[in-house]
C-alpha positions, 0 to 999 in steps of 0.5 A: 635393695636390688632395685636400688642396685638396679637403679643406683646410678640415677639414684645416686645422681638424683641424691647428689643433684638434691643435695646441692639444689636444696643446699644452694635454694635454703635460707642460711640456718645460722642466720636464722638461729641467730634472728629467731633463736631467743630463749622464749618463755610461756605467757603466764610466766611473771617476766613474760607478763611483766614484759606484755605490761611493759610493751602495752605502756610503749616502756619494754625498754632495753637498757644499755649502760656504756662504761668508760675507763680511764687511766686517771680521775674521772672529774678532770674528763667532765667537760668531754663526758658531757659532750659524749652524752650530748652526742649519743643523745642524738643516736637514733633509737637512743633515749633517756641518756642519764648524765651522772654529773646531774645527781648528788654526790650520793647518787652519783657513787652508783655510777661514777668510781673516781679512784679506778677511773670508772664511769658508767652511763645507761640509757634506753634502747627503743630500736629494732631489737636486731639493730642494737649491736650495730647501735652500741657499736656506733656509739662507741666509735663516737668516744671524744674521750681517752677513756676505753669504752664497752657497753653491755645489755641483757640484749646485746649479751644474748647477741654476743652468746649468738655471735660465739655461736655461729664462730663455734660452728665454722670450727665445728664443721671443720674439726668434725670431718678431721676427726672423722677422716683421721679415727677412720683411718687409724681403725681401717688402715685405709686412704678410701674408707675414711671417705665412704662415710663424709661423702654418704652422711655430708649428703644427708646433712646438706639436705638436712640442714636445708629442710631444717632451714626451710621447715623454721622460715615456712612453719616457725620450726622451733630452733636454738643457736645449738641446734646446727652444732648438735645437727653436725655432730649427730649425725656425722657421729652416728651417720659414721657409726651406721656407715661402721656396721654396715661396712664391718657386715659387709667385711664379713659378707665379702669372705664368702659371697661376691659383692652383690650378694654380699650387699644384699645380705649386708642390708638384709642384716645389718641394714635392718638394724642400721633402720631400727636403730636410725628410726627409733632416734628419729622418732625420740628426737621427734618426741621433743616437738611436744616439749613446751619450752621452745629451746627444747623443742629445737633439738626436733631438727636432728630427728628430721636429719636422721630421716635423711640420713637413713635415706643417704645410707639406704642409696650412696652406701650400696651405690658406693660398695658395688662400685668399689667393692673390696677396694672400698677397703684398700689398701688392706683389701686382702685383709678382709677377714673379721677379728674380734675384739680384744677387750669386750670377748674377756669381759662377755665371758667373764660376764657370763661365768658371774652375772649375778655379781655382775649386775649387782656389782655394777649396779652397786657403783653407778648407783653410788656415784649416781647418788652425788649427782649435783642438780644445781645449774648456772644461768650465768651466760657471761661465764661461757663468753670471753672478756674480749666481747665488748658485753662481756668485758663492760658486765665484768668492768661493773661488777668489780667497780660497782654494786653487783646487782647494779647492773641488772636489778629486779624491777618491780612494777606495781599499778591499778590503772589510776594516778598513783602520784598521790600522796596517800599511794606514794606513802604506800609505795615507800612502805613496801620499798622500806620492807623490800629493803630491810630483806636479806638478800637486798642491797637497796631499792631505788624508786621515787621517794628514795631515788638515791636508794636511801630511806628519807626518814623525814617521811615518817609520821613519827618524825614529822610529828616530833618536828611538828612538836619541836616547832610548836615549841618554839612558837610558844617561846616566841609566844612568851617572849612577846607576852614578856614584851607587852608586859613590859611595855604595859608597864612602862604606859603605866608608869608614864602615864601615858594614853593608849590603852591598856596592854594586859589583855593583849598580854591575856590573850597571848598567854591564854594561846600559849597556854592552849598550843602546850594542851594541844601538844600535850594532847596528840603526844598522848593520843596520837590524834592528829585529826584532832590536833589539826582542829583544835590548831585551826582554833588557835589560829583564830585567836592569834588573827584575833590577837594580831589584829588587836596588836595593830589597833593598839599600835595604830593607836600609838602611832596617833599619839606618837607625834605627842609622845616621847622617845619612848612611845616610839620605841614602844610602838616599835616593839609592838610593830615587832610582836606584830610581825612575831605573831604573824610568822607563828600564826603561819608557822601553826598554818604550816603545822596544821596543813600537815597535819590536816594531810596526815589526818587525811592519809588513809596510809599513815595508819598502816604504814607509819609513812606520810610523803607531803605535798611539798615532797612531791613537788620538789623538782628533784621528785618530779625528775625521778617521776620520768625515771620511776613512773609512766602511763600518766603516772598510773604505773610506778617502778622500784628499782632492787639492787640485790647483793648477790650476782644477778645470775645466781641462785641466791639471787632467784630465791632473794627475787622469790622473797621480794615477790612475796614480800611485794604482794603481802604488803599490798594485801596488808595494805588493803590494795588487792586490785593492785597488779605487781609485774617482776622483771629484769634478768633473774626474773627471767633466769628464775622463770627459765628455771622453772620451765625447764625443770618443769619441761625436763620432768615432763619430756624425758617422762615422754622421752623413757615412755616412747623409747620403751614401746619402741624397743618392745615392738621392735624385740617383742619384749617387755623385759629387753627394753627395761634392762637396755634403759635402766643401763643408759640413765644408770650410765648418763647420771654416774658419767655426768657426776665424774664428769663435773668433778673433772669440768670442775677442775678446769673451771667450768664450775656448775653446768649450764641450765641446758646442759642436763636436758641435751646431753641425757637426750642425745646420750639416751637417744644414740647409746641406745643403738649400741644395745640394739646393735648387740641385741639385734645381732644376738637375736639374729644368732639365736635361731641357731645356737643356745642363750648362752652361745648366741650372747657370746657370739654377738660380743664377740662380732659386735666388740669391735664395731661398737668399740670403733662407733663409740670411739668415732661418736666421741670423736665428733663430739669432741669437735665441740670442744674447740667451739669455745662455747661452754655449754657445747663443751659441758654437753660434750665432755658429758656425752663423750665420757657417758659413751666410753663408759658405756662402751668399755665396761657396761655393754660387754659386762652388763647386757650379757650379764642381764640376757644370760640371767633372765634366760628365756625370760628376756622376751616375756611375754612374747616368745623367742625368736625361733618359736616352738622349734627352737625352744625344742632344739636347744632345751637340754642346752639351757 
């Protein structure tokens, strides 16, 4: 420090120099939050995957859906709706515009609601990704109707989360400096001191900030639209709380020694506790770089701030002191005197005159309260948005109009690299969407055979068949009204003895047919043979080209002899020409039957599924548009659109998604598909993949995070028991403060935390309510060389009371400056921290740490020794 002292103003000219070169020369961190900050998942995560499919097939789409509202009916607006659609089809990057006036009426209530006036309109999005808000906004702009538009998308509400962001941190920014000046002004009573502390940590965060830029742009330094804001607050909260300790020690210093000296020995005490504190936050937050999940892993930045921070306080701070001195206090510059806190000396002594119910009393509480602790966590990032944003308000418009799942559906993918547009695979397809559908959870699942999200049960072999049988039916009445028909005119030949043939054995034949197509019927009712069935039709078949051949040689016949006959021959001849035709509609009617069931003879799937989808199904032209909807890659992949019944961003909905994806892969393995690949996307496949990693992820860094933390604390105090109490008190304090915190959240609404609210608050809590024990315990280790146990934790409650009550009270002040940022995972991550450090500060400190020190005795520093060594436990043995 006294070279420091030495060399101050050229320091402090360098440090102020760097700060606005760097500050000037850095990338805009905000910008590139917002370019590279996406949530980022693991490669072997089911939407990860889905998505790679999706991009090697030129199909990783983003589907935007445009929502109209109009005041009145919707159909009167056809004509100007249409001629929108035609125009956005000519926007670039803009593809596969669906027109809802083109469906049937029952496709067209999933996108049309007539009696609120609602229409919605999706369409993909192929452009770069960065483009797509500027897209939607154009598109908008080019309404002819009169009806209010909006647009909506996963992509463009991570955009809007982005945009409230960056809005967030300009007041941020803003509300943190006020609140830093006006807490420091009321604790100090001083127009100077409120400013010590802006100018020495705004230096550390203009540095900061920028190598955090640089570190991003340089070396993919992992970074989340959070990580600024976090960065503002950290380290202006504990920037302050250093510049408080330090600035008290120096209070302190000053009743006895001049300026410098009292510097000198401010940085000897209090700074060393000030760099145990400020390194061991940054290795914590270093810690996080080892995180998988990438959102995680941004929280690194703040560890890079707090080195910077350090180097600030190390340089400006003592630079500042010995300029202004005891002004640095004015204008209470005779007041320099120390006074101890009011509320932490009762509660120290009462701690140390009952520890034992002290601990198990406290302990008892938390650990109850702890017990409620409510882990469910809301994906949902519509909810932290205002309705004013275009996304947001087109998300709300749908999901009050519409299906809630309509919107945002799971999109299962399936695909074996061959030409799945068959039959026999189509027949598969529909098995797996009718058992997808009749799951719980399910609204209805669209895709090619079921475009309209419906079950088309002419697909069923059961009904084709009774259709097959009720036509063969019919063909034998015709059969037997022909063979009535030749009877007649047999008789009629007879009695007018007339030539031209006997007519009984046409009459034979046609019976013998007849006779020969109920067996047939009779046969596959009872065996379910269609195999067998198709034969013995291509059979009958045979006899009726026979028989119809042999019905016009007979009326040839007649038609020779008709020029000879009477009028009754010609109404004869007549009536054959007719069985003639009767006969050849029923032969192809038989071929119609035979055909079919020929196919289902020959599809393998019927037997497994019960599902046959024809030929002529799959060469409707209605399939054939749905196959550029719900196909691609040559038709070697084809897509099932679930439309889930709870919201999208649910848990209901993950656990629906878990159900579809096991329900998906054991058809295909009842169906004998193994080496069909099933690939699961769209938002809740995503949320439900984000909730795994960052459960998993959660486990394993504050695993690292606790591991870390203790080795640090028993370097630092050479103990292994210290660094147990310190740490249990913080997660004990972090779970009872966030289960009341969510109790008072949930009367204000905020209803679940957000996903990354758990992680970021236990992290930043641990990491900076941490300090205040090493600010209680390094002073008490400093006051122990020279008292007892008992005297030494009694005079650092005494000493400390007020520097931590003011630290506390200006940490929780910046972190409030997250609260008017709007956003509601700042919010949820602030209201936790803040309540967590008051509690922390006003009851478990003052009560706790005396409590465990004076009860474990010389044992808090097992297995290594007191400070003092030998002679100290000599000097002060009778008094413990």
């Amino acid at each position: 420090m006294k070279h420091i002292l030495k060399f101050k103003w050229p320091i402090t000219a360098l440090m102020l120099i760097f700060a606005v070169t760097t500050y000037i020369l850095a990338p805009n961190l905000t910008q590139l939050a917002a370019e590279k900050g996406d949530v980022q998942l693991s490669d072997d995560s089911p939407s990860e995957q889905a998505r790679q499919f999706l991009e090697e097939y030129d199909q990783d789409k983003e589907t935007m859906s445009l929502v109209l509202e109009f005041d009145g009916e919707i159909m009167p607006n056809e004509s100007a709706i249409v001629s929108y659609i035609d125009e956005i089809e000519s926007v670039e990057g803009v593809e596969n515009v669906i027109n809802p006036f083109d469906f049937e009426d029952d496709v067209q209530e999933n996108f049309i609601n007539d009696e609120n006036g609602v229409i919605m309109i999706p369409m993909d999005y192929v452009g770069p990704v960065n483009d797509i808000s500027g897209v939607a906004d154009s598109i908008e702009e080019m309404n002819p109707t009169d009806a209010d538009t909006s647009m909506t998308s996963n992509e463009l509400i991570q955009k809007t989360v982005e945009q409230d962001a960056m809005e967030g941190i300009q007041s941020t920014e803003m509300f943190t400096v006020i609140i830093v000046v006006a807490v420091l002004l009321l604790m100090f009573r001083s127009i100077v001191t409120p400013f010590i502390p802006v100018a020495v940590v705004g230096v550390a965060y203009l540095i900061g900030q920028s190598f955090v830029a640089w570190f991003v742009e340089w070396f993919g330094f992992p970074i989340s639209p959070q990580t600024q804001s976090f960065l503002i607050v950290i380290l202006f909260g504990i920037g302050t709380d250093y510049c408080i300790l330090l600035l008290n020690r120096f209070k302190e210093e000053l009743e006895h020694h001049d300026k410098y000296d009292a510097i000198i020995r401010t940085f000897s005490t209090g700074g060393k506790t000030v760099f145990i504190s400020g390194l061991s936050g940054a290795i914590v937050f270093g810690v996080l770089y080892f995180a998988n999940f990438e959102i995680y892993r941004s929280a690194v930045g703040v560890a890079l701030g707090v080195v910077f921070l350090l180097l600030s306080l190390f340089t400006l701070l003592p630079a500042l002191m010995h300029l202004l001195g005891k002004y640095i206090f004015w204008p209470n510059i005779k007041k320099t005197e120390f006074k101890e806190s009011r509320l932490w000396t009762p509660l120290g002594i009462f701690s140390l005159k009952y520890p034992t119910r002290i601990i198990f009393s406290i302990f008892a509480i938390l650990i109850a309260v702890a017990l409620f602790y409510d882990d469910e966590v809301n994906f949902d990032s519509i909810e932290e948005l205002d309705n004013e944003y275009s996304a947001v308000h087109a998300t709300n418009v749908v999901s009050e109009n519409f299906d809630e799942g309509q919107l945002f559906p799971v999109r299962v993918i399936v695909s074996n690299g061959d030409d799945l547009l068959t039959q026999e695979s189509l027949s598969r397809l529909d098995a797996v969407a009718s058992t997808v559908s009749s799951l719980e959870g399910v609204q209805e699942v669209q895709t090619i055979t079921r475009p309209a999200g419906e079950e088309v049960e002419d697909l069923g072999v059961r009904n084709q068949l009774e259709q097959a049988n009720e036509g063969i039916a019919d063909m034998q009445d015709g059969l037997s009204d022909i063979s009535e028909g030749l009877t007649d005119a047999s008789d009629s030949l007879a009695e007018n003895d007339m030539g031209g043939g006997d007519l009984s054995e046409l009459e034979s034949g046609i019976d013998e047919i007849n006779g020969n197509i109920g067996q047939i019927t009779e046969y596959m009712t009872q065996t379910g043979d269609v195999e067998g069935a198709a034969q013995q039709l291509s059979q009958v078949q045979e006899g009726l080209s026979t028989l119809s051949g042999e019905v016009v040689a007979a009326n040839t016949q007649m038609n020779e002899q008709q020029t000879a006959a009477n009028e009754q021959l010609t109404e004869l001849s007549n009536g054959l020409s007719d069985s003639a035709e009767g006969i050849d509609e029923i032969q192809d009617g038989l071929e119609e039957v035979s055909t079919l069931l020929g196919e289902i003879s020959e599809n393998e799937a019927v037997d497994q599924t019960g599902i046959h989808v024809p030929q002529s199904f799959i060469d409707n032209d209605d399939i054939q548009d749905a196959a550029d909807q719900y196909a691609f890659g040559d038709n070697e992949a084809l897509i099932m659109n679930v439309i889930l019944a709870d919201d999208p961003y649910s848990h209901e909905a993950m656990a629906t998604l878990n159900e579809i994806e096991e329900t998906v892969d054991g058809e295909l393995q009842r169906l004998d598909r193994e080496s069909t690949e099933s690939y699961f996307s769209g938002v809740t496949s995503m949320n439900r993949d984000l909730n795994q990693i960052s459960n998993d992820d959660y486990n394993r860094v504050v695993t690292i995070f606790i591991l870390t933390l203790f080795v640090i604390l028993a370097i630092i105090f050479r103990s292994l028991i210290l660094p147990i109490s310190m740490i249990s008190s913080i997660f004990i304090t972090y779970f009872a403060s966030v289960t009341i915190t969510q109790w008072l959240l949930g009367f204000f609404g905020y209803g679940e935390l957000n996903w990354a609210v758990p992680f970021f608050s236990l992290i930043i809590f641990a990491a900076l309510g941490i300090d205040y024990s090493i600010f209680i315990i390094d002073r008490f280790r400093e006051e122990l060389t020279g008292r007892s146990i008992r005297d030494a934790i009694e005079q650092s409650i005494r000493r400390m009371g007020g520097v931590v009550i003011t630290a506390v009270i200006i940490l929780s002040g910046t972190f409030a400056a997250l609260l008017p940022s709007g956003m509601i995972i700042l919010i949820q991550v602030a209201s936790i921290i803040i309540f967590a450090l008051l509690f922390y500060a006003f009851i478990v400190l003052p009560l706790l740490v005396p409590a465990f020190v004076i009860t474990f005795g010389r044992g808090n520093w097992w297995p290594f020794r007191m400070p003092g060594g030998r002679e100290r436990e000599h000097k002060f043995r009778d008094k413990e």
